[in-house]
VEXDREN-2710 file (C-alpha; in Angstrom, 1 decimal):
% VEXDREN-2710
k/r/px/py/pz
1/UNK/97.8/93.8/188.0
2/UNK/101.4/92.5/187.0
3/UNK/103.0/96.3/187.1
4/UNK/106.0/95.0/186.1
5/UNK/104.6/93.0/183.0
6/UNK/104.0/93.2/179.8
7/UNK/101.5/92.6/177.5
8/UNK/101.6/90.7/174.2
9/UNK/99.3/89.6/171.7
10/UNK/99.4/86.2/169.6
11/UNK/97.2/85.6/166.0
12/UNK/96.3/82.1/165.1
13/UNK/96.8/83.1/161.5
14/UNK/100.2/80.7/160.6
15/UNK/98.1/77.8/163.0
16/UNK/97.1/77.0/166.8
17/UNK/100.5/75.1/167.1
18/UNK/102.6/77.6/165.3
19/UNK/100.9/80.1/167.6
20/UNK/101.2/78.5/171.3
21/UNK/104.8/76.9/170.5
22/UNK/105.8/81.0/169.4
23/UNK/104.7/81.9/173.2
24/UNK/106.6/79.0/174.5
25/UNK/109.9/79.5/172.8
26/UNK/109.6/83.0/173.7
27/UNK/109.2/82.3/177.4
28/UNK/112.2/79.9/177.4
29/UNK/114.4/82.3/175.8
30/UNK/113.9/85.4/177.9
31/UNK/116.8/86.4/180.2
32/UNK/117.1/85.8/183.5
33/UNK/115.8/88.4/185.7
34/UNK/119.1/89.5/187.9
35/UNK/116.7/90.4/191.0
36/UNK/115.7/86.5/191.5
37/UNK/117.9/84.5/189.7
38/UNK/115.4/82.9/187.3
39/UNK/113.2/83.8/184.4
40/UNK/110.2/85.9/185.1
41/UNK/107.1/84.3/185.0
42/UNK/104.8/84.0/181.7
43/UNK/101.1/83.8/181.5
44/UNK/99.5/83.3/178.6
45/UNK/95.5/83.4/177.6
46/UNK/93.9/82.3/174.6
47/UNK/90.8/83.4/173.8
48/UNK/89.8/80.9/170.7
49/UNK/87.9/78.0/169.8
50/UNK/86.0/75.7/167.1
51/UNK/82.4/75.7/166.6
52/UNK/82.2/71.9/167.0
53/UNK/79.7/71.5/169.9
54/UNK/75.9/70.8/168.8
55/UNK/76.4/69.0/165.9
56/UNK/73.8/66.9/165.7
57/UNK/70.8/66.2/167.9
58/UNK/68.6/63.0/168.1
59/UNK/65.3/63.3/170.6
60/UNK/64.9/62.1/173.8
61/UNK/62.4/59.8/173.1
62/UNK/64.3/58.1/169.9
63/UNK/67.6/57.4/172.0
64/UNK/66.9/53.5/173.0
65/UNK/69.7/53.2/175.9
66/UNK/72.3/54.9/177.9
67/UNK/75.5/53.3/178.9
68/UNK/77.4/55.2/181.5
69/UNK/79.6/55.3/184.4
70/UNK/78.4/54.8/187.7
71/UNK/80.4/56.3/190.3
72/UNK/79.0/53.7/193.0
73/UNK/80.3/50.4/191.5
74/UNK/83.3/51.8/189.2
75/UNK/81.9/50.4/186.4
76/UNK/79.3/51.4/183.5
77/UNK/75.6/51.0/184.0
78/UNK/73.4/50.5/180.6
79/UNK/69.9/52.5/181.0
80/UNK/67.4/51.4/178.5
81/UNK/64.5/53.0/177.1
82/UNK/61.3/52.1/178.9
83/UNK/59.1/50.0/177.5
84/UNK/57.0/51.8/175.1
85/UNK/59.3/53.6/172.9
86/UNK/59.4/56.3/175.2
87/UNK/61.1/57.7/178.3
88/UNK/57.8/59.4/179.4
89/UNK/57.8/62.3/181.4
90/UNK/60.9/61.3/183.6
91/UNK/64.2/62.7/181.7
92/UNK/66.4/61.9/184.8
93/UNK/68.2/59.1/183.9
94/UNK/69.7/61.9/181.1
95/UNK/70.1/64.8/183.3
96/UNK/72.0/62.6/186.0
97/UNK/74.1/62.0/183.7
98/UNK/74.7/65.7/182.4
99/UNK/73.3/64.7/178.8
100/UNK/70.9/68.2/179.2
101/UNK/67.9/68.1/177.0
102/UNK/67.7/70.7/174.8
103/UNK/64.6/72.3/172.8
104/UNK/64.8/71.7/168.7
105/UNK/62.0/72.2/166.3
106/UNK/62.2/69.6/163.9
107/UNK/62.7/71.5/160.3
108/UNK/61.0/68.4/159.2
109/UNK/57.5/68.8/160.8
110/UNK/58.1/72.1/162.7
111/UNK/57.6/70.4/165.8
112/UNK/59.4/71.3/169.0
113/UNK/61.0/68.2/170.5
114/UNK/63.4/67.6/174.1
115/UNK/66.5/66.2/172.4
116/UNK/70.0/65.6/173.3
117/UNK/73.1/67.6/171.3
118/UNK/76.0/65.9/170.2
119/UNK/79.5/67.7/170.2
120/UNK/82.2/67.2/167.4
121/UNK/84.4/64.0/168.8
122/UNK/87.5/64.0/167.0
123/UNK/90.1/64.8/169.8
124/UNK/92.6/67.3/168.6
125/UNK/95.4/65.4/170.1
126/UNK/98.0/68.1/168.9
127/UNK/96.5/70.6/171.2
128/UNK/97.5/67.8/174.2
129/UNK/100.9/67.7/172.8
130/UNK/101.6/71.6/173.5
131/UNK/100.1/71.8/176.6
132/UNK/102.4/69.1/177.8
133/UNK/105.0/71.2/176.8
134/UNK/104.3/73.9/178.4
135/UNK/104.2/71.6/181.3
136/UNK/107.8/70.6/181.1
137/UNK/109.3/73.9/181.5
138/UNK/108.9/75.6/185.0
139/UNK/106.8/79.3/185.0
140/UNK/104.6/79.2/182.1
141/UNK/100.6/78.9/182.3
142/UNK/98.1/78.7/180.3
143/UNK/94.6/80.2/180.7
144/UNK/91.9/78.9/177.9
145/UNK/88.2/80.6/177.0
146/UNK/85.7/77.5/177.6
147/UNK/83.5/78.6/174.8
148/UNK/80.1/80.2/174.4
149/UNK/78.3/77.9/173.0
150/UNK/77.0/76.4/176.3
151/UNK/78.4/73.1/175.0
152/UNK/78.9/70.5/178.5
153/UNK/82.4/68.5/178.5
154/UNK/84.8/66.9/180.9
155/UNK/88.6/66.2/180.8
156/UNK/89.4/63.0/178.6
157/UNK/90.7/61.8/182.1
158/UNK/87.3/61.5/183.4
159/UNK/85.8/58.1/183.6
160/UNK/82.7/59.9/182.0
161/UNK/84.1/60.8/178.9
162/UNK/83.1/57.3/177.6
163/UNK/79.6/58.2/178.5
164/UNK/77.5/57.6/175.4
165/UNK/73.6/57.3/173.6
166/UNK/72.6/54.8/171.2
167/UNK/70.1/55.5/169.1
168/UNK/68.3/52.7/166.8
169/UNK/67.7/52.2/163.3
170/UNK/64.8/54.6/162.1
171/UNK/66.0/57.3/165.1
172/UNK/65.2/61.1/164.0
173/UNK/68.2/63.4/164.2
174/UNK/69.2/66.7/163.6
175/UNK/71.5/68.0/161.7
176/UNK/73.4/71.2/162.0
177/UNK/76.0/72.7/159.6
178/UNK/77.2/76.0/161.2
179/UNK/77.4/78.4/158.2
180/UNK/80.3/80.4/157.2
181/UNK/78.7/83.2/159.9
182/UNK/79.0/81.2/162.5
183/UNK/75.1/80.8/162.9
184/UNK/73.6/77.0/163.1
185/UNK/71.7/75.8/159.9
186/UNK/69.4/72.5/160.6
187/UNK/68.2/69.5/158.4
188/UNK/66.4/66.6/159.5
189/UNK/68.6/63.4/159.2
190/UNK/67.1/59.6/160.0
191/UNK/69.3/57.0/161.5
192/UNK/69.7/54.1/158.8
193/UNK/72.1/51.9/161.7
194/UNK/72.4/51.8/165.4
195/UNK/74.7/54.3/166.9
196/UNK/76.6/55.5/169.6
197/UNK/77.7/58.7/170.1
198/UNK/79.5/60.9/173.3
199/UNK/77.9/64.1/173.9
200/UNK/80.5/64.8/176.9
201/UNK/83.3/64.7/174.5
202/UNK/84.7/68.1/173.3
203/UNK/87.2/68.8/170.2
204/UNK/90.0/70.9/172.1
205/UNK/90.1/70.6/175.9
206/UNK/93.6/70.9/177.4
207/UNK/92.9/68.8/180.4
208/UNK/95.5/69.6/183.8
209/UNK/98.0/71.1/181.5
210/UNK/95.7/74.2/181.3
211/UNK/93.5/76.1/183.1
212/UNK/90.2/76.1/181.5
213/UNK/87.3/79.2/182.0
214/UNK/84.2/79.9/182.0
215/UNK/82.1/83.0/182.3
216/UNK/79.8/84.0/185.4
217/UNK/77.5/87.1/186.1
218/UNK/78.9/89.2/188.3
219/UNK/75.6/89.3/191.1
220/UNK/76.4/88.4/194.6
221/UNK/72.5/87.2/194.4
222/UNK/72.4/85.2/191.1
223/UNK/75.2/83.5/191.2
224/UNK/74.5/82.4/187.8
225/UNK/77.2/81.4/185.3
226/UNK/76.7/83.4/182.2
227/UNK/74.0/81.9/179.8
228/UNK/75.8/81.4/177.1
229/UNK/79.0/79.6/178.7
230/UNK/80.2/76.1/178.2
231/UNK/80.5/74.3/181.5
232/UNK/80.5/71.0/182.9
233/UNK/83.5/69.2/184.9
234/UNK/86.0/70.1/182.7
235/UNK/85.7/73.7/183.4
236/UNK/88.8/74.6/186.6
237/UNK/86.9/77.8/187.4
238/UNK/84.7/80.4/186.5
239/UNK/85.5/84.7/186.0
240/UNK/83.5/87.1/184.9
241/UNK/82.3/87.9/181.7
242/UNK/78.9/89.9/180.1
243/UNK/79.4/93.4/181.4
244/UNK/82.8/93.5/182.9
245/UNK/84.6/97.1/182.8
246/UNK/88.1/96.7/181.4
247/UNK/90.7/99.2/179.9
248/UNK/90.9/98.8/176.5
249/UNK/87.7/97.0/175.3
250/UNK/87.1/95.8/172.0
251/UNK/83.4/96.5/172.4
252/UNK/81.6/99.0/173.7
253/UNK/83.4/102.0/174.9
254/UNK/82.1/105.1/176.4
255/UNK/83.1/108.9/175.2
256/UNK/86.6/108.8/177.6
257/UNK/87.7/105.9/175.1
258/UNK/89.4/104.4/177.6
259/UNK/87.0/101.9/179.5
260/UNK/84.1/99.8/178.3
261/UNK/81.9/97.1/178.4
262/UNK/84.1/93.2/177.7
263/UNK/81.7/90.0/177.4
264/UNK/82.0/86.5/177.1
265/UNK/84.3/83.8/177.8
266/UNK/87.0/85.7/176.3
267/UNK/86.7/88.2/178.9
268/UNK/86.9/85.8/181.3
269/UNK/89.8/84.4/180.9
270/UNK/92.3/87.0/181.0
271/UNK/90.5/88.3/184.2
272/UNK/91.7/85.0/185.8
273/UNK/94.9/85.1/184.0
274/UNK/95.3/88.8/185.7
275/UNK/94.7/86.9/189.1
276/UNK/96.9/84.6/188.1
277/UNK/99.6/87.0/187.8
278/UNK/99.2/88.2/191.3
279/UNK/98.7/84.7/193.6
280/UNK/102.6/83.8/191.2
281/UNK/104.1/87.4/192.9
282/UNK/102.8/85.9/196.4
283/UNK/104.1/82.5/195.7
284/UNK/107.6/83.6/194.3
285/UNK/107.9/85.9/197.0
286/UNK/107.1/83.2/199.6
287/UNK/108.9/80.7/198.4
288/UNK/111.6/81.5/195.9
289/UNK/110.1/79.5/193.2
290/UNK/107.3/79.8/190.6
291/UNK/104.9/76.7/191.2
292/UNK/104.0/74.2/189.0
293/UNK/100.9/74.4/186.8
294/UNK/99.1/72.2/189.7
295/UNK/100.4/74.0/192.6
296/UNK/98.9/77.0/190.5
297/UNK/95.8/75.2/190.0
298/UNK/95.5/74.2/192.9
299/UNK/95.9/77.0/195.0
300/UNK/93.7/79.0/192.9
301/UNK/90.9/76.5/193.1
302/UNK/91.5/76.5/197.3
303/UNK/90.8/80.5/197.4
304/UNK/87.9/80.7/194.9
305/UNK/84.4/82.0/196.5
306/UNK/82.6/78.3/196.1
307/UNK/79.0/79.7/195.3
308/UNK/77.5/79.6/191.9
309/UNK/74.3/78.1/191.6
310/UNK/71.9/77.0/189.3
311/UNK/68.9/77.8/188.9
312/UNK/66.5/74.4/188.7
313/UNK/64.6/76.2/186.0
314/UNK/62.9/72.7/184.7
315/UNK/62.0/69.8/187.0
316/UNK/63.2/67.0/184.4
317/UNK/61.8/64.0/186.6
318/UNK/58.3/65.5/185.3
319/UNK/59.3/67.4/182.1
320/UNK/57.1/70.3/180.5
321/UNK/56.3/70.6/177.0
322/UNK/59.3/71.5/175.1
323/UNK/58.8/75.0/173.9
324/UNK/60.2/78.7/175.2
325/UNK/61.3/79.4/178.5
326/UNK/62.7/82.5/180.2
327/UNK/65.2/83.0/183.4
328/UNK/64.7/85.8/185.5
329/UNK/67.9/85.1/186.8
330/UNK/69.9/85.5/184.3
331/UNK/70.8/89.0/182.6
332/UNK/68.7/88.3/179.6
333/UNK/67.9/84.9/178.8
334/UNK/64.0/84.4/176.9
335/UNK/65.1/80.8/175.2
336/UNK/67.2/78.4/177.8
337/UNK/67.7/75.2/176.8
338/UNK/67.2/75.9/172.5
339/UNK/69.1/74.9/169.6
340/UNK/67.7/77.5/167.6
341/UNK/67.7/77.9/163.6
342/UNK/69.9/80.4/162.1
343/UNK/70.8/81.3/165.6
344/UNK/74.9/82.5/166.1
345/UNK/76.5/79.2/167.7
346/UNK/79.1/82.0/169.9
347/UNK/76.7/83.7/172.6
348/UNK/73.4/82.8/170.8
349/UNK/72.2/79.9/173.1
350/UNK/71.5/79.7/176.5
351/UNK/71.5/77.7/180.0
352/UNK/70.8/78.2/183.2
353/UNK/71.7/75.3/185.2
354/UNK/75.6/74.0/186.6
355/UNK/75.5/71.1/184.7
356/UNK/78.9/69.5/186.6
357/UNK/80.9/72.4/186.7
358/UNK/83.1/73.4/189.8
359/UNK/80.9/76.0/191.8
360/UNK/83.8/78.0/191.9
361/UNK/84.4/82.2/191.1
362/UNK/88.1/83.5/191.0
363/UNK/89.3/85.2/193.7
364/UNK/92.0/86.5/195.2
365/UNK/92.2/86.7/199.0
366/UNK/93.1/89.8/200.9
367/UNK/96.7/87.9/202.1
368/UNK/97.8/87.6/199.0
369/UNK/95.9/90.6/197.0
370/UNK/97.8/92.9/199.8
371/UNK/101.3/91.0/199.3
372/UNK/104.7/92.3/198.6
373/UNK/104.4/92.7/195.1
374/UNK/108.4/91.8/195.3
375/UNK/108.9/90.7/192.1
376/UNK/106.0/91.2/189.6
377/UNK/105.0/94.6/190.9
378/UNK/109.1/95.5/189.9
379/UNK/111.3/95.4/192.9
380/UNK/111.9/98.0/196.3
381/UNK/109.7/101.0/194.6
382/UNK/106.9/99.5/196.5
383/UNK/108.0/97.5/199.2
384/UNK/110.0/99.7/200.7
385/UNK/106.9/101.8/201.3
386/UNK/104.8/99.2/202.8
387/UNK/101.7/97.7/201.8
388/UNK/99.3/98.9/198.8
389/UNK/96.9/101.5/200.2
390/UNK/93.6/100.6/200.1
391/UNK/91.6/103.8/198.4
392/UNK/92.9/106.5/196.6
393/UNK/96.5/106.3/194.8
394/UNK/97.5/102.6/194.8
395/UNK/100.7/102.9/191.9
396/UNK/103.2/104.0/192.1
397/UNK/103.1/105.0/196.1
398/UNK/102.9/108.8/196.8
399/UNK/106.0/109.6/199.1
400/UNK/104.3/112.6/200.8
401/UNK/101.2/113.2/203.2
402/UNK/99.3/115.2/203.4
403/UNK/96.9/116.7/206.3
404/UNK/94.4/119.3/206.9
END
C-alpha cells in the first residue's frame, strides 16, 4: 500500500525497550524528504505480547462482592453476594460489568464451575514511557497486536480499571502456571485472606499513545470478532485476522510460494498499519502535515464500518450449566467461554461476545483509498496520470491503451 515504503523488521531479542527506542531513533534520524520538506512518515507494528492474562480464576459463586464504577452517579457501586452464598442463576451484575464468566473444571474435584479470570496486574510502566515518546516527535505511529488470549482490558485511563472482586477467606481459586509451551497448567488454590483483585487490568496496554488491535472474521454476515482475540474497551479497532491472504505468509502457503493463509492478532495489525499508511498519504497531501497520533486515531476510528456484533450465545441473567458450548457463528469455535487444561494460552481459547470493545472494522473510504498517492505512493509517476484504475493494472500506471 505505501509504494514508496519500505519495510523493516525489529527482534525483541536485546529487550522491548531496546527494540521500540531502535525504531524511534531510526525515524528521527532519517533525512528529510526534498519533495515535502519534512521526514517521511514511519509506521511501525508490533506483533508481541506476555502470557499474563488468566492467571487465576476464583468461581462465581465464591466471589462475596463487586465494587465498581457506575457510570450514572460517577462514583463506585459495591454489589454484594446475595444472601445465601450464592449469586443464583442471575450472573448479570458480572457481565455488566465485563467480568465474563468463564468455564473451569476444578482439577480438585473435576467439576466444571462459571468462574471469573484474573489477568497479571503489574503495570509495565516502561512500556508507557516509550509510547510517550513516540508521542513527542511528529510522524511516528504505533500499531500493537491486542493478544489472543481473549483476555478483556481497558486503558488505565478508564474509570473501570479500578473495577475489582473480593473473594473471602475459604474462596476456591484456580491456579494457572502457563508452562514453558505456552499451554495453561491448573492447580486448585484456596483463599487463606480476603482479597481483591482487577480482572480489567492488563500487563502492557499503551493507552492513546498507540493504536491497539484486535482480530475480526472477515463475513459481512457474522460480524464476529475472531474467537480467540482479546477485546474490551481498550481495543481502538478491529482488522482482520484467521484466513487473511497476504504476500509473504509465515504460515500456510500454497505451491506459487508467494501468497498464504496469515491468522491472528498479528495479522491484524499490520493490515491496519497498511491502512494506516494510506489515510497519512491523504492527510499529508491535504494538508501539508502528518497528523498527530489522535488526529490519526481519530480519523481512522470516524471511517471504520461500525458493525461487529456479538453473538448473545448465553443468557447470563438465567445461566446454564457450565459445561461445552459451540458457536455457529464463528469459524470454528466448540469450547466458548473455557479455561481449558493443557490448552495453548495464544489462539487456544475462545469468545464469542463484544465484551466493551469498539464495534469498529478498519476501513478505508473510497475518497481517500482513490487519493493522490502524492507522497507515499513516490511523487508525479502516478499523479500525473490521474487516479488508480480500478481493475486490472493498478502500479505502476500503463501509459498506453489499448482497443479492439
Amino acid at each position: 500500500m505505501g509504494k514508496n515504503s519500505s519495510l523493516r523488521v525489529i527482534y525483541l531479542s536485546d529487550g522491548v525497550t531496546a527494540a521500540y527506542y531502535g525504531a524511534l531513533q531510526w525515524h528521527i534520524s532519517k533525512p528529510v524528504n526534498p519533495a515535502t520538506g519534512v521526514r517521511n512518515a514511519t509506521v511501525v507494528t508490533g506483533a508481541w505480547g506476555y502470557n499474563s492474562n488468566h492467571q487465576r480464576m476464583y468461581r462465581c459463586d465464591h466471589i462475596q462482592a463487586l465494587d465498581v464504577f457506575n457510570p450514572d452517579t460517577g462514583i463506585n457501586t459495591v454489589i454484594n453476594r446475595p444472601v445465601g452464598n450464592s449469586w443464583g442463576t442471575d450472573l448479570t451484575p458480572f457481565t455488566d460489568n465485563m467480568f465474563i464468566p468463564r468455564v473451569v473444571q476444578d482439577p480438585t474435584d473435576g467439576q466444571d464451575y462459571w468462574c471469573i479470570s484474573v489477568n497479571e496486574e503489574t503495570r509495565q510502566s516502561f512500556y508507557d514511557t516509550i509510547m510517550t515518546q513516540f508521542n513527542s516527535y511528529n510522524g511516528i505511529y504505533h500499531f500493537k497486536s491486542a493478544g489472543n488470549d481473549t483476555g478483556i482490558a481497558v486503558d488505565p485511563e478508564d474509570a473501570r480499571w479500578n473495577n475489582k472482586i473480593i473473594v473471602g477467606v475459604g474462596a476456591n481459586g484456580i491456579l494457572n502456571t502457563t508452562d514453558s509451551e505456552d499451554r495453561i497448567q491448573l492447580t486448585s488454590i484456596t483463599s487463606s485472606n480476603a482479597l481483591s483483585f482487577y480482572p480489567l487490568r492488563t500487563e502492557i496496554e499503551g493507552g492513546a499513545n498507540q493504536f491497539t488491535i484486535a482480530a475480526c472474521q472477515q463475513d459481512d454476515v457474522n460480524r464476529l470478532m475472531d474467537d480467540y482475540s482479546t477485546r474490551g474497551p481498550m481495543i481502538d479497532f478491529a482488522a482482520y485476522g484467521a484466513y487473511t491472504w497476504i504476500s509473504a505468509a509465515n504460515g500456510t502457503t500454497y505451491a506459487d510460494g508467494t501468497w498464504g493463509f496469515f491468522s491472528g492478532t498479528s495479522c491484524a495489525a499490520p493490515v491496519a498499519a497498511s491502512c494506516a499508511i494510506v489515510f497519512l498519504d491523504w492527510y499529508f497531501t491535504q494538508r501539508g502535515v502528518y497528523p498527530s497520533i489522535a488526529e490519526l486515531k481519530a480519523l481512522m476510528k470516524k471511517h471504520a464500518k461500525a458493525n461487529l456484533i456479538g453473538e448473545d450465545l448465553f443468557d447470563f441473567s438465567n445461566t446454564v450449566t457450565a459445561g461445552n458450548y459451540g458457536s455457529a457463528k464463528l469459524y470454528n469455535a466448540n469450547e466458548v467461554n473455557r479455561i481449558k487444561d493443557n490448552t495453548y494460552i495464544n489462539g487456544g481459547l475462545e469468545l464469542t461476545e463484544l465484551c466493551g470493545t469498539p464495534p469498529l472494522r478498519v476501513h478505508i473510504p473510497w475518497g481517500i483509498r482513490m487519493g493522490s498517492g502524492k507522497y507515499i505512493a513516490g511523487g508525479s509517476e502516478q499523479t500525473s496520470e490521474g487516479r488508480r484504475p480500478i481493475s486490472g493494472r493498478a502500479w505502476p500506471r500503463p501509459k498506453v491503451s489499448f482497443s479492439s
